[in-house]
C-alpha positions in Angstrom: 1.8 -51.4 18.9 5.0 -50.0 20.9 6.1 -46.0 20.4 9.6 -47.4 19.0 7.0 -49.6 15.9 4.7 -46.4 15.3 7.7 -44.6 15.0 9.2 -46.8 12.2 6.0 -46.9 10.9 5.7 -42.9 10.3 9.1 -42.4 9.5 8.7 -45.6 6.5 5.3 -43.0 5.4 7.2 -39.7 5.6 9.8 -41.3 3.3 7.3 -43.1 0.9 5.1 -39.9 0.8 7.0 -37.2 0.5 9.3 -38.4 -2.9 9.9 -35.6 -5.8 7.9 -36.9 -8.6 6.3 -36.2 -11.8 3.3 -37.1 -14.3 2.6 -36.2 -17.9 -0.6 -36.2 -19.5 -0.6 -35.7 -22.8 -2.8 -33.5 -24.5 -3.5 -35.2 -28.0 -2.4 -31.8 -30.0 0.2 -33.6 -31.8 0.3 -37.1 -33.2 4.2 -36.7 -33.8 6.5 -38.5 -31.1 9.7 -36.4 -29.8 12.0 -38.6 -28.5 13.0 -38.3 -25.1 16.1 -35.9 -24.2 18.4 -36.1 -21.3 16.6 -35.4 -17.8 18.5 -32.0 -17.1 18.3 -30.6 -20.5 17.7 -27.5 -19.5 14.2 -26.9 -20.5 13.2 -23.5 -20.3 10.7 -22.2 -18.1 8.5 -19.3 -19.1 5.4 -17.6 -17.4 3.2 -17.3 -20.7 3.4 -18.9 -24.5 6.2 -17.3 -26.0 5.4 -14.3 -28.6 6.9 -14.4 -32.2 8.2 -18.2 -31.7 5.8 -21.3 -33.2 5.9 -24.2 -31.2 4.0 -27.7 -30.9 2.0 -28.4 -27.1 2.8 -31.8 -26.2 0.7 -32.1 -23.1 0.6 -31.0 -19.7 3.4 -31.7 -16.7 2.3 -32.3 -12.9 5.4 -32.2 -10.8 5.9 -32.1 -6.4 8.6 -32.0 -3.8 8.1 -32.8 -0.5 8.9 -30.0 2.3 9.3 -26.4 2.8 7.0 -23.9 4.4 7.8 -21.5 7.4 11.5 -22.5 7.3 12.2 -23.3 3.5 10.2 -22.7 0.2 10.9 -25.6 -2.2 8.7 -24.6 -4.9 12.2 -23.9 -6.7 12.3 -27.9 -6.8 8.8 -29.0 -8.3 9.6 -26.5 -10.8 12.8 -28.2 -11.7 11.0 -31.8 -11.6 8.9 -30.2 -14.7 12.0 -29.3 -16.4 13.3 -33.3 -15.6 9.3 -34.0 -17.2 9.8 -32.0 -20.4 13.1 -33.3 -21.0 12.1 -36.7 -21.0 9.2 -36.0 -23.3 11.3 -34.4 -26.2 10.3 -30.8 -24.5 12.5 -28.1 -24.8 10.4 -26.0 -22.7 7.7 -25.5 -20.0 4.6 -22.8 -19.8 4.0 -23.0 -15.9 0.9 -22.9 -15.2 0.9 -23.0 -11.3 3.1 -23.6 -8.3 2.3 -24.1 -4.8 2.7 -25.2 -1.6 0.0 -27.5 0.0 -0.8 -29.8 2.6 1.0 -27.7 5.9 0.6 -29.3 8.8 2.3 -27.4 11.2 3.3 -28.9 15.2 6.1 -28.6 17.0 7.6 -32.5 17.4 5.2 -33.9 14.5 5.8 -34.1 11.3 4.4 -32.1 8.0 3.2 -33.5 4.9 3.4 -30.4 3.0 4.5 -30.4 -0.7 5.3 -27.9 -2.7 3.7 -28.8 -6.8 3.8 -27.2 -10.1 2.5 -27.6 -13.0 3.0 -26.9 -17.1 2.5 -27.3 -20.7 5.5 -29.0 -22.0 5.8 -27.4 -25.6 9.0 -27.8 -28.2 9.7 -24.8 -30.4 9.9 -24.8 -34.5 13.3 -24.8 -35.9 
């Protein structure tokens, strides 16, 4: 295989690989089906369950973005891929649970395959 083929070849993996994404499991705490809101609603994001509001778990939110590391951190854009997730599972809001970079491959004139991933409970809150 020539340079210029192994070349396209990486380039064709880098794209397919590193692609924002998300996944929702859900958790089975609610039988009740919330239908599925815009994908910037503007879920909320909040560091621990909220105190004094009830709200209904409707399963968990696994989100990454390819990139960042030494130069850039784009944690900041996994999150907002679980905000897209809860949105389009009737959430109005997201308990992260984590967020992280992983996979850093650092070398000058190669390539990385870091991502930065998060991950939450996608709840809606009692009216």
């Amino acid at each position: 295989m020539n340079k210029a083929a192994k070349a396209c070849g990486l380039a064709l993996l880098m794209v397919v690989s590193g692609c924002t994404g998300h996944r929702f499991v859900a958790t089975g705490v609610t039988q009740a089906q919330y239908p599925p809101k815009p994908k910037n609603c503007g879920a909320k994001v909040l560091l621990r369950p909220p105190e004094g509001i009830r709200y209904t778990e409707l399963g968990i939110c696994m989100a990454k973005a390819p990139g960042g590391g030494m130069i850039s951190d784009n944690t900041p854009d996994a999150i907002e891929e679980l905000q897209r997730c809860a949105c389009l599972q009737g959430g109005d809001g997201i308990i992260l649970g984590s967020a992280n970079e992983a996979g850093v491959m650092p070398a000058f004139g190669g390539y990385s395959q870091q991502v930065a991933k998060a991950q939450g409970v996608v709840v809606v809150f009692e009216r």
